[in-house]
mmCIF file of the N, C-alpha and C atoms, coordinates in Angstrom:
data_MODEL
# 
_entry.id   MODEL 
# 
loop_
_atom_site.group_PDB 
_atom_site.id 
_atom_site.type_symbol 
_atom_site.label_atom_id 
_atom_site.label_alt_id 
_atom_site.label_comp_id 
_atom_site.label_asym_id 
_atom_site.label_entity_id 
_atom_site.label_seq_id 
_atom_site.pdbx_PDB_ins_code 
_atom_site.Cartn_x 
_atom_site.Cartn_y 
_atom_site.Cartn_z 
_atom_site.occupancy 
_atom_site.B_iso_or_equiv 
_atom_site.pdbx_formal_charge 
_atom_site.auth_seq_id 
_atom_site.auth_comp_id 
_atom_site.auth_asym_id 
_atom_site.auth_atom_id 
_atom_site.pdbx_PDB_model_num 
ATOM 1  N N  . UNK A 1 1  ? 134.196 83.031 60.582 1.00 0.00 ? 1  UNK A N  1 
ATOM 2  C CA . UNK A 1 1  ? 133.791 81.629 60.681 1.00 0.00 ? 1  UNK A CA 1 
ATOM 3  C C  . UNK A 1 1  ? 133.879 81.172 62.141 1.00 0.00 ? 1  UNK A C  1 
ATOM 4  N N  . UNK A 1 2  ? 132.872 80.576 62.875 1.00 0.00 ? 2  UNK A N  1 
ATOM 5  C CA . UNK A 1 2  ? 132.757 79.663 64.486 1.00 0.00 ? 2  UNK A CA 1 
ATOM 6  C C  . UNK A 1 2  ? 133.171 78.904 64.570 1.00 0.00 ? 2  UNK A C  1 
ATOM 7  N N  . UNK A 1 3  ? 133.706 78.125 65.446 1.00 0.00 ? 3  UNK A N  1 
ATOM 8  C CA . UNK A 1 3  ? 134.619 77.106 65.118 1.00 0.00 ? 3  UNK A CA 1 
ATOM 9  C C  . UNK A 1 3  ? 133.699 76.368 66.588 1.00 0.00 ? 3  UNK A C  1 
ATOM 10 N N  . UNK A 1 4  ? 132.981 75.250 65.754 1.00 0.00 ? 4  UNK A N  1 
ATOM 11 C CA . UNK A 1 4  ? 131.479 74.462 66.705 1.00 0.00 ? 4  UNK A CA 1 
ATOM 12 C C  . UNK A 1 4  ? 132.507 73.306 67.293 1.00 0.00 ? 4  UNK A C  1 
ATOM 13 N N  . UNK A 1 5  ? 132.880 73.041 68.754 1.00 0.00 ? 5  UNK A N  1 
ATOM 14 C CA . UNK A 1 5  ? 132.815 71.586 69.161 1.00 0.00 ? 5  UNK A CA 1 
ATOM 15 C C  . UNK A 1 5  ? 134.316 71.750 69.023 1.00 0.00 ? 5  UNK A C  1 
ATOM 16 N N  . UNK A 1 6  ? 134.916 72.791 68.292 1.00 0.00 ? 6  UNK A N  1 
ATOM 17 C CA . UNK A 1 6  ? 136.231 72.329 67.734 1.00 0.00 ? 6  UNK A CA 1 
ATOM 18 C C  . UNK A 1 6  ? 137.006 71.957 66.470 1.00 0.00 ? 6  UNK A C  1 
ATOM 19 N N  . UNK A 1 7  ? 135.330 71.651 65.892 1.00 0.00 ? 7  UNK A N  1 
ATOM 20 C CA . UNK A 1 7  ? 135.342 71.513 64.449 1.00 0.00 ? 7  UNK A CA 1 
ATOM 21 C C  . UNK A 1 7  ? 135.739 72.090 63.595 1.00 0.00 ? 7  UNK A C  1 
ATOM 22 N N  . UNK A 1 8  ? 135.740 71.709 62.516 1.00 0.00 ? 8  UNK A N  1 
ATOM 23 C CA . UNK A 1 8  ? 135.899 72.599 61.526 1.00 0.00 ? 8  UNK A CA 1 
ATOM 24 C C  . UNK A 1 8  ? 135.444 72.338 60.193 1.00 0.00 ? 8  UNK A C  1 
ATOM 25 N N  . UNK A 1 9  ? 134.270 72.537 60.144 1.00 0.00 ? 9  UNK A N  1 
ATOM 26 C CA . UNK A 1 9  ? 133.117 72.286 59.070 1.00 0.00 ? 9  UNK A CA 1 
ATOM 27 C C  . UNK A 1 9  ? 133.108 73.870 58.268 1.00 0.00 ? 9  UNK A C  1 
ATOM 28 N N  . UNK A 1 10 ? 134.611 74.517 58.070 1.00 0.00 ? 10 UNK A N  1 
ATOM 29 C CA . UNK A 1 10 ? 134.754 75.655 57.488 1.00 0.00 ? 10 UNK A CA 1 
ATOM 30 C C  . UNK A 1 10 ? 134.423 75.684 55.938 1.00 0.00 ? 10 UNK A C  1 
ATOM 31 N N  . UNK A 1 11 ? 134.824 74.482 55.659 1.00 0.00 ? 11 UNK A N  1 
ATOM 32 C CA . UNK A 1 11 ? 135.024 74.457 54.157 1.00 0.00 ? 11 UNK A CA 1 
ATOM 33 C C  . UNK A 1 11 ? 133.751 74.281 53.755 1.00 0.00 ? 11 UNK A C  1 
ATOM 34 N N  . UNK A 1 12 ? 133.238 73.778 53.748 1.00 0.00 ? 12 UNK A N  1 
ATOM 35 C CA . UNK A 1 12 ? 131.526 73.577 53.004 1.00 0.00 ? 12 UNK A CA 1 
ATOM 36 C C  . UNK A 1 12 ? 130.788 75.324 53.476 1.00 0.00 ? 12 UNK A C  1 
ATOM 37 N N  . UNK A 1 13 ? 131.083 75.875 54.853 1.00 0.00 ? 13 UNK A N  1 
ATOM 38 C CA . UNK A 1 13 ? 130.906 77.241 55.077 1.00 0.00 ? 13 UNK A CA 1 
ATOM 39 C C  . UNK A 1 13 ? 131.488 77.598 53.942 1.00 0.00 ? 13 UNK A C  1 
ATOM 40 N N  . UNK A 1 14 ? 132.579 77.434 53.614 1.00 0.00 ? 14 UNK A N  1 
ATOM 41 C CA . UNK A 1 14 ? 133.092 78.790 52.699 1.00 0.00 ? 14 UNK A CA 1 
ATOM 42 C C  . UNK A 1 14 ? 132.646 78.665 51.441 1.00 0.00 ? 14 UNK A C  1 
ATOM 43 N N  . UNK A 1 15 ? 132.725 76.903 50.876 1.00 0.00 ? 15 UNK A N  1 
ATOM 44 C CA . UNK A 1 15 ? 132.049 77.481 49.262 1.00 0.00 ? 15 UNK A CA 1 
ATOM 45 C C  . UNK A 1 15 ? 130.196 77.769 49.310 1.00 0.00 ? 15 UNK A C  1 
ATOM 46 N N  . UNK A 1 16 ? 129.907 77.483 50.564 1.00 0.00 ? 16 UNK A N  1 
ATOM 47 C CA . UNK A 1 16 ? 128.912 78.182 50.658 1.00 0.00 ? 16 UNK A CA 1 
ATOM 48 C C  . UNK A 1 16 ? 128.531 79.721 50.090 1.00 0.00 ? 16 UNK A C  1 
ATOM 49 N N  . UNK A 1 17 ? 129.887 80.215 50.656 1.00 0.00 ? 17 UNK A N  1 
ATOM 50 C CA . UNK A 1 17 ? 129.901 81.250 50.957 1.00 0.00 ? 17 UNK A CA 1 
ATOM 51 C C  . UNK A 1 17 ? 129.977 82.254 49.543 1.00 0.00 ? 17 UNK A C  1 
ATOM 52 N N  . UNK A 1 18 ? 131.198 81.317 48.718 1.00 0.00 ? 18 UNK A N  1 
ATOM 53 C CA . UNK A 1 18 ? 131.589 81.613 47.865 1.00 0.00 ? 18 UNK A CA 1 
ATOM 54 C C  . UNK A 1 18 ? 130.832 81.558 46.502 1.00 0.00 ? 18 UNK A C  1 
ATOM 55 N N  . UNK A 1 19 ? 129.987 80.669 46.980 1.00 0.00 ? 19 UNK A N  1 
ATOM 56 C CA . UNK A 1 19 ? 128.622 80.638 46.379 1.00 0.00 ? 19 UNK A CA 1 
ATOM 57 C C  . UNK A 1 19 ? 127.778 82.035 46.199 1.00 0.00 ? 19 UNK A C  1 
ATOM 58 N N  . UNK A 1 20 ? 127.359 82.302 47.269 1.00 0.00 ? 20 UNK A N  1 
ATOM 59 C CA . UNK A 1 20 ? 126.458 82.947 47.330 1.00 0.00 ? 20 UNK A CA 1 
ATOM 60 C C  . UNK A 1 20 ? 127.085 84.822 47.233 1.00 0.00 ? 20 UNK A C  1 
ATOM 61 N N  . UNK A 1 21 ? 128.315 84.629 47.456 1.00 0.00 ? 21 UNK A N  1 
ATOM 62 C CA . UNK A 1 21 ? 128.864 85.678 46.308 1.00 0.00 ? 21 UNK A CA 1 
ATOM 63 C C  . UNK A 1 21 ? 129.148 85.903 45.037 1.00 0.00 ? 21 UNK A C  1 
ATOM 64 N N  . UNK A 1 22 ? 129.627 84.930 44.763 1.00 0.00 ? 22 UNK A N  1 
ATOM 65 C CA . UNK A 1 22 ? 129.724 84.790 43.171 1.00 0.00 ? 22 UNK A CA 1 
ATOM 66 C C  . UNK A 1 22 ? 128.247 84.976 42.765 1.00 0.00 ? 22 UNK A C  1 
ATOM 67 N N  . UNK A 1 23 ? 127.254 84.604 43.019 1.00 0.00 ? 23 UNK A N  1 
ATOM 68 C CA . UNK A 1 23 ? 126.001 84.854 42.626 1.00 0.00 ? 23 UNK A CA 1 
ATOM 69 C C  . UNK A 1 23 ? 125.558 86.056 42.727 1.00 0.00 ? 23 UNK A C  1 
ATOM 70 N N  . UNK A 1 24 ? 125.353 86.694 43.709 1.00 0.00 ? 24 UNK A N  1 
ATOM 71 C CA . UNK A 1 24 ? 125.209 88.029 43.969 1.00 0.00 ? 24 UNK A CA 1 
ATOM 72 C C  . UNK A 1 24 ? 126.389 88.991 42.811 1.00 0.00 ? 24 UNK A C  1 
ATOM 73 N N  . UNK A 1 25 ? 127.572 88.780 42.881 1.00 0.00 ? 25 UNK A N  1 
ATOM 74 C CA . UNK A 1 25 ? 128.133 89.437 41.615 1.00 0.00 ? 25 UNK A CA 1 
ATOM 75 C C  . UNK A 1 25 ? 127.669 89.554 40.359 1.00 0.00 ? 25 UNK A C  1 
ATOM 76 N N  . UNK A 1 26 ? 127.429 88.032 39.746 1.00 0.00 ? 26 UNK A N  1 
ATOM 77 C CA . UNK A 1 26 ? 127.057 87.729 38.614 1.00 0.00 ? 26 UNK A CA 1 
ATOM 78 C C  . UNK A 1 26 ? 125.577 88.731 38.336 1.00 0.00 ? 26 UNK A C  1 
# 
């Protein structure tokens, strides 16, 4: 994960993320 500006807009990255694994599993 990048960490933009300082930010940390990780979390919407991750269930992104977590998204698009769980899908791919399923």
């Amino acid at each position: 994960i990048l960490e933009l500006d300082g930010r940390q807009p990780a979390d919407e990255i991750l269930q992104a993320s977590l998204r698009a694994i769980h899908a791919a599993l399923s």
